[in-house]
C-alpha positions, 0 to 999 in steps of 0.5 A: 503520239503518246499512245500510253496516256490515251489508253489510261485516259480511256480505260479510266473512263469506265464506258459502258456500252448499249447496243439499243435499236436496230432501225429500218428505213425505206426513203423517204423518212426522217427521226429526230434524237434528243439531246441525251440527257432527256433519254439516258433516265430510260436507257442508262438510268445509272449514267452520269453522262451518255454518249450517243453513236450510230453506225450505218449497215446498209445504204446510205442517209444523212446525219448531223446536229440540228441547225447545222448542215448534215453530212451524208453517211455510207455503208460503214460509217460511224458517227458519234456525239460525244456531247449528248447533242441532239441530231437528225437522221434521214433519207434527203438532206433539209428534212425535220421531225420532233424526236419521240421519247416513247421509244426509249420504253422498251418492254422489259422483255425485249432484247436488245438491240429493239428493231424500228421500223420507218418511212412509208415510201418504196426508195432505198432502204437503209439499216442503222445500228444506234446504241449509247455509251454511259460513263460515270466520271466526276469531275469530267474527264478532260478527254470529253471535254476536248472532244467536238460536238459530232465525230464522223468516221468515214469507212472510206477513210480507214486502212484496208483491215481495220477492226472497225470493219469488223463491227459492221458484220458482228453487229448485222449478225446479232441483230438478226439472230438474236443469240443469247448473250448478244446484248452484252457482245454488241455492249463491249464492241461498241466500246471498242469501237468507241476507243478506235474511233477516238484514236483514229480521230486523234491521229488525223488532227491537223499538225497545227492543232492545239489543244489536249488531244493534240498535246498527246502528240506532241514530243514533250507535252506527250512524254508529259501526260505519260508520265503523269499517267504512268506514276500520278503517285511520285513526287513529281515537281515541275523542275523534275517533269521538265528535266524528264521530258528535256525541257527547262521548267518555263518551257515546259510549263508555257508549252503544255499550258498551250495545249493542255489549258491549265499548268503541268501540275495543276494537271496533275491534282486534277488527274489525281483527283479523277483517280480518287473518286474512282478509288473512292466509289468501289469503296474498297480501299481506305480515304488513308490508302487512297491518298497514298495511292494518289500520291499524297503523304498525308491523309489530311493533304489529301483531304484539303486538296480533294475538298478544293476540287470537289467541294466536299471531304473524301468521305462525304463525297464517297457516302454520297455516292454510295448511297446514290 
């Protein structure tokens, strides 16, 4: 796998990670979450997109996306929504319940992760860790996009010493001792955690799959997005990437558009593009700069082209955020 152009596609995303409740069930319950986007005002106000993730502790329960068939989950598992969808938790499988928003107000005095506690029954108890991961990317990186809709990382599944194994324990801990700096400690894990998460799903994919991720593991369509992720700046042209990556410029052009979606360098200004609205929002560097930075002669060649993606010019779009 091109293991280079999922890392810079990774750490460009920004993700920020909250560890927010640590819950407590007794069979037999059930909670509903909602869809992301009506509880990230209340846990990541500043989040243009929320992910959802929760990682089972102790026990066992059943999880997945309403309407659809749950899948059960053991101690160790971890599953992600990487889509904001809403979802259902609970002790049996066919059980139903209205989500709650109130308890995404927590105190502000209240340090995170805020214990729930639920069900009434004597059964098995179970322990979840549920937290969020916020990400501000515009326009939406591809990765998100290409992701499914629910991601169950079985701990059965993982290499014995895996560092997802360390998680659980790290995790168990600071919910329980409550130590100053905890919050931000369970924040950076669950980004990690996100990451290796990703890569373990990327490296299961079936060889017949198609589509970006699996364009990452590919030969030629792997060396491809490394070497846009690697230089965005140069001056690629389509006959200078396929030469590279050892392919006529047809070929290579047929081949990454069946797995990627779009064209080699239609790819390329997008990528270009999601780097200048990063640039563009630190507010750092100069419009003139950044369009160096991103591989364009000219500031006006930057401009035209940022327009036709973006709907606005550089500065209008960078005084836009700036004041948001």
């Amino acid at each position: 796998m091109a293991a280079d152009a999922l890392s810079d596609v990774l750490r460009s995303i920004r993700l920020n990670g909250a560890a927010f409740f640590d819950v407590t069930v007794r069979a037999p319950w059930v909670l509903a979450a909602p869809p992301s986007s009506e509880c990230a005002p209340f846990v990541m106000p500043q989040a243009k997109y929320v992910i959802e993730y929760h990682v089972v502790t102790k026990g066992h329960c059943w999880a997945g996306l309403l309407n659809q068939a749950p899948v059960r989950l053991e101690a160790g598992d971890i599953l992600i929504f990487p889509q904001g969808d809403g979802h259902v938790f609970s002790s049996e499988p066919g059980m139903s319940a209205e989500p709650n928003l109130d308890i995404y107000r927590p105190p502000d005095d209240i340090q995170l992760p805020m214990p729930i506690v639920a069900g009434s029954g004597d059964g098995e108890e179970a322990r979840i860790v549920c937290g969020f991961l916020g990400y501000d990317a515009s326009p939406r990186h591809p990765l998100l996009d290409a992701l499914p809709r629910m991601i169950h990382a079985r701990a059965a599944d993982r290499e014995k010493g895996s560092w997802l194994d360390l998680f659980i324990p790290v995790a168990v801990a600071e919910c329980a001792n409550k130590r100053p700096g905890g919050e931000s400690i369970l924040g950076r894990m669950s980004e990690l955690m996100f990451v290796e998460v990703i890569r373990q799903y990327v490296e299961a994919l079936p060889r017949t799959e198609y589509g970006w991720l699996a364009g990452l593991r590919d030969r030629q369509v792997g060396r491809a997005l490394n070497l846009i992720h690697g230089a965005p700046a140069h001056g690629w042209t389509l006959e200078k990437m396929a030469g590279t990556v050892g392919l006529s410029r047809s070929s290579l052009a047929e081949r990454f558009n069946c797995f990627v979606g779009v064209p080699p360098m239609q790819y390329l200004t997008n990528w270009r593009m999601q780097l200048a609205t990063e640039m563009l929002q630190d507010g750092v560097d100069s419009i003139a700069e950044i369009a160096c930075q991103v591989g364009y002669e000219s500031e006006a060649a930057f401009s035209r082209a940022f327009k036709r993606s973006l709907g606005l010019a550089p500065a209008a779009w960078r005084k836009s955020r700036l004041a948001a």
